[in-house]
N, C-alpha and C positions, 0 to 999 in steps of 0.2 A: 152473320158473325162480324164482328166489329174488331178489329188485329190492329195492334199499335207495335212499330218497329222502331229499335235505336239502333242504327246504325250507322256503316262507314260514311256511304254517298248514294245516292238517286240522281241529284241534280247535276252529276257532272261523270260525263262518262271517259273523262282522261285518266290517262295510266290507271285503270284498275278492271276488272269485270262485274262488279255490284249493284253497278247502277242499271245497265240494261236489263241483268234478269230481276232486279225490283220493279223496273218500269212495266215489261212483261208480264210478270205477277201481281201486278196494282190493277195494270188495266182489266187481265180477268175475272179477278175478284167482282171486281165492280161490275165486270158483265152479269157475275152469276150471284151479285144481291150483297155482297158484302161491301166493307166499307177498312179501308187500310189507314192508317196515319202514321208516317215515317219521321222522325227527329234526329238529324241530322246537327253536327258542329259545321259552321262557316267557317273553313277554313283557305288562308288566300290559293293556294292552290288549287281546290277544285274551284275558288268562286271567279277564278282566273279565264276556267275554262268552263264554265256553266252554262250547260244547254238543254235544261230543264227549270222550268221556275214554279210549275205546278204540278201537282198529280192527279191526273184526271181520275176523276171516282173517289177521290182522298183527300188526304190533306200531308201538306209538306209543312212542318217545320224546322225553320232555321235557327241556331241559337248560335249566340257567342261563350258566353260564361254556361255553365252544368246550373249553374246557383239560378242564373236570369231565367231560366226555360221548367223550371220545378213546378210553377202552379199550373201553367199549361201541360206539361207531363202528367201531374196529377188528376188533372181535371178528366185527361183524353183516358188514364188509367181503373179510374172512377167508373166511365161505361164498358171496359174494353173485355171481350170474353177473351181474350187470349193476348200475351206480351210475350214477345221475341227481342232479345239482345244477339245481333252479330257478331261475327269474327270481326277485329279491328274496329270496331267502336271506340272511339277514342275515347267516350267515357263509360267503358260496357263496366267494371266494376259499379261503379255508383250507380247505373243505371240496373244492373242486378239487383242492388241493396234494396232497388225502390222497387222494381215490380214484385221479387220475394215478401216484400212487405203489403203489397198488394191485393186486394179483394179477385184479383183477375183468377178465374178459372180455371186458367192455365199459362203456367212461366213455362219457357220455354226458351231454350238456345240455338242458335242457329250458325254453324261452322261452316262458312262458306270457305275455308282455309286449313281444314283437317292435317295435309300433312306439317303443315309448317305449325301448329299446334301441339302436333304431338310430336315432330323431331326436338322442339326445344320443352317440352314434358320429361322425353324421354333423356335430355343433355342435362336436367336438375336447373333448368332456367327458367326465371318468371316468366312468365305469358299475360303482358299489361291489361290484356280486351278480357281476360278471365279474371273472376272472383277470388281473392286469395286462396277459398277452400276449395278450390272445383266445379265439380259438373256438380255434385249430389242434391244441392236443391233444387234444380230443375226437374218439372214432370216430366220434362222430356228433351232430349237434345237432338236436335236436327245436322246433317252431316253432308256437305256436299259431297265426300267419298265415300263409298258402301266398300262394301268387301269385308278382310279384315280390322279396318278403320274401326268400325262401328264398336269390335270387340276390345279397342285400345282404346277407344274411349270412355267405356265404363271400367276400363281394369285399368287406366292409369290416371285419370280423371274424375272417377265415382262418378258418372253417367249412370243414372239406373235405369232408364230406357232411353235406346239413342235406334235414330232410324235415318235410311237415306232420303235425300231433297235434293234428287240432284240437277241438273241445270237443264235448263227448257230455254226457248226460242217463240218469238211471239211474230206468225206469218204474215201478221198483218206490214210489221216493218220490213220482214225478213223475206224475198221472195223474189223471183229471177226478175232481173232485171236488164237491159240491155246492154253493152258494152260501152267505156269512155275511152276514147285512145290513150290518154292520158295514162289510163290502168293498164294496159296490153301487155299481156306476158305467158308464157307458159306455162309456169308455175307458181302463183304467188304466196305471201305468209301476212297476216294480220295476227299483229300481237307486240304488245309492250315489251321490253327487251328484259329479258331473265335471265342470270348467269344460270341457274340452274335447267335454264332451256338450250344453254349455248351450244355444248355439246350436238346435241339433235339436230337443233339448229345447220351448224354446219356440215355436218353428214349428208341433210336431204336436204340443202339447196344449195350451201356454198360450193358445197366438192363439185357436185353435178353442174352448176355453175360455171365453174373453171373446169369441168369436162368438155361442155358443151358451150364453146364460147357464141356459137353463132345462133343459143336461144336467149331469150329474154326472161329475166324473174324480177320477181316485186315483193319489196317489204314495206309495209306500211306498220305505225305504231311509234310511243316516243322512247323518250331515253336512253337510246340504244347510242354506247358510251363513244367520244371522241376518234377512240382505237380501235373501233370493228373492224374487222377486216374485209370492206367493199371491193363489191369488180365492176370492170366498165360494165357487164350486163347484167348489173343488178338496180335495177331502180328502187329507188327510196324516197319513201314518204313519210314524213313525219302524221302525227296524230289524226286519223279522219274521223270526223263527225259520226255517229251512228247512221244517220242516213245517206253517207256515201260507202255504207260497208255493200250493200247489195250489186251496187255498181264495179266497186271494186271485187267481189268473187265471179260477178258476172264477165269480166272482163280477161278470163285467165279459162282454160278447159280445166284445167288442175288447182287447186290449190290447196296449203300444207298444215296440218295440225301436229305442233309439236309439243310433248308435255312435261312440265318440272319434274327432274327427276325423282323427286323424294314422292310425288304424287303415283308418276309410270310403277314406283317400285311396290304402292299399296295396291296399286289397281282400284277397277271400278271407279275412275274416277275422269268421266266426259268432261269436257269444257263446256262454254256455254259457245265460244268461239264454233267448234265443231257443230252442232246442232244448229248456228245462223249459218254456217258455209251450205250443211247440207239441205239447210229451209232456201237458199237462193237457188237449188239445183246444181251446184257445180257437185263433179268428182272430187275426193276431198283422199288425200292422201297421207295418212297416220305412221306415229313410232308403232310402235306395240305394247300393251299394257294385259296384265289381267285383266278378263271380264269386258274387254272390247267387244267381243261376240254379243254378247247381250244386250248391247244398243245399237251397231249394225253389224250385218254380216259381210264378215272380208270376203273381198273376191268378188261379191256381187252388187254390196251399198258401198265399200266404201274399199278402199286398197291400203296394202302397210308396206312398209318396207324398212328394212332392219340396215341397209346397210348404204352408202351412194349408189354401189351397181343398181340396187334395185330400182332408189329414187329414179335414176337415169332412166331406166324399162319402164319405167310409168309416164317420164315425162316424154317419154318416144312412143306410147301407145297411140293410134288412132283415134280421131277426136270424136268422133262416133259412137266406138267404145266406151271415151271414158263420157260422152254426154248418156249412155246408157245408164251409166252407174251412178252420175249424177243422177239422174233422173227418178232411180229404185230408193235412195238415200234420202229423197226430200220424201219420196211415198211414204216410208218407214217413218221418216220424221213429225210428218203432219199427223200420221195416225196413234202417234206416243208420246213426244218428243216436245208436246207447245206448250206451251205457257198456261192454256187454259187447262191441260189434261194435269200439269203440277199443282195450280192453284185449285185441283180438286185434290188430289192425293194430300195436298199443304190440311184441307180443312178436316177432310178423313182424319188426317192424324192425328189432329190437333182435339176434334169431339173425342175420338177414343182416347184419348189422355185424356181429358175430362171426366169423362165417364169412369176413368179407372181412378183419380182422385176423388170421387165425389162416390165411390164404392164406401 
């Protein structure tokens, strides 16, 4: 199958989560016979921090102007059984215009950003990466949050089949690795700073934090604003590289996934963050959301905790313990959870939309 993508970024894995699970997803495609091509805007921020310049098994394009990159667009459109526009595509309207216009066998949308989609659907505000008219001429909308998501999607969006794609994890990057002292902590968090994660945020590491002054935590990730409110035993690192995230969960018994709340509040909706913690083998410690249970089981792949006392009880378990539960989490993980078992569910879906358009 031959898949052509417009979207956010691939080649730059700063402040966002799009690029690793593309890269994820390119790679196994191409394990299993297909062929991806990603088109992409240069824009100076990610090409600031760009740490991809190929796709192996694919092909990257870079464009400046929507207008300069249209005959190569076309040309890749021309073979392509299947066209996907991203969430945040910065040209995802124009770039709808032209796969709907398209000979491709299947349009296709792909909401890597469901709740922030539908919070401003549902506030009567445009949504730039969308079509003025919505979902409806898509054969199909891809949804990185399943649950009720999917059902807001066709009832406030005209989606008339939406399914979930949700985030996977590729073991070949993702995988225990040994400690850096550099990382050393008891509990650590990876993740770009989000007001809407703040809350959580500081519940299950800042309090417990200033609970426990004489452990150590680690935040790594950028933009986290001038005013946060750090403590001496909180170590911070600004943006790491996809290839020191392994090192850095490896570095900690613990470490935290916490999620935007508009997301916690739909459910069913994993990060891709979560899925590399538990492919490196660490215990990985969560808010609480709908439909957690369904990707791993509390208690025994993976721990929640609702409130700081709790965080506290988890960062005081035994390290024994929690390398157990790492351990059952990455199991879970590699048997469900990678990249190649998505970029099979991706083509599934994609032929049975096919198959139901060409009905």
């Amino acid at each position: 199958m031959r898949l052509v993508v417009f979207g956010l970024t691939v080649s730059s894995s700063w402040g966002n989560g799009h690029a690793t699970l593309w890269r994820g997803l390119a790679a196994a495609l191409a394990r299993q016979g297909h062929r991806l091509a990603f088109f992409e805007r240069d824009v100076p921020w990610y090409a600031r921090s760009r740490d991809l310049v190929a796709l192996p098994g694919g092909a990257l394009h870079l464009y400046g102007r929507w207008e300069d990159v249209l005959p190569a667009a076309r040309a890749e459109l021309d073979r392509a059984d299947a066209v996907l526009v991203t969430s945040y595509c910065p040209d995802g309207p124009a770039a709808s215009e032209l796969m709907l216009s398209s000979g491709a066998a299947v349009r296709a949308f792909y909401d890597m950003d469901t709740p922030v989609t539908l919070a401003r659907a549902r506030a009567g505000e445009r949504v730039e990466y969308l079509p003025p008219e919505g979902l409806g001429g898509f054969d199909l909308v891809l949804s990185f949050t399943g649950g009720e998501a999917l059902t807001q999607l066709e009832t406030l969006l005209g989606a008339r089949r939406a399914a979930p794609l949700y985030g996977s994890v590729d073991p070949a990057v993702h995988c225990p690795t040994a400690p850096r002292p550099e990382f050393r902590a008891d509990l650590s968090y990876l993740g770009t700073y989000a007001s809407n994660r703040q809350a959580a945020l500081e519940a299950l590491l800042l309090e417990p934090a200033r609970r426990l002054p004489h452990r150590t935590f680690a935040i790594a990730g950028s933009q986290y604003p001038a005013d946060f409110p750090w403590r001496e035993n909180v170590l911070y690192l600004n943006h790491l590289p996809p290839e020191d995230h392994p090192a850095f969960y490896g570095s900690s018994p613990l470490t935290l996934n916490v999620t935007r709340a508009p997301m916690a509040a739909l459910g069913w909706c994993p990060s891709g963050r979560l899925f590399e913690a538990a492919a490196c083998g660490v215990a990985v410690l969560t808010d609480p959301w709908p439909g957690l249970g369904d990707f791993f089981e509390p208690g025994r792949e993976i721990l929640v905790a609702r409130s700081p006392e709790e965080a506290v009880a988890a960062v005081e378990r035994a390290h024994d313990e929690l390398a157990r539960i790492g351990r059952a989490a990455r199991e879970r993980c590699l048997a469900a959870h990678t990249a190649d078992a998505r970029a099979r569910e991706l083509v599934g879906l994609l032929e049975r939309a096919g198959g139901e358009r060409a009905a």
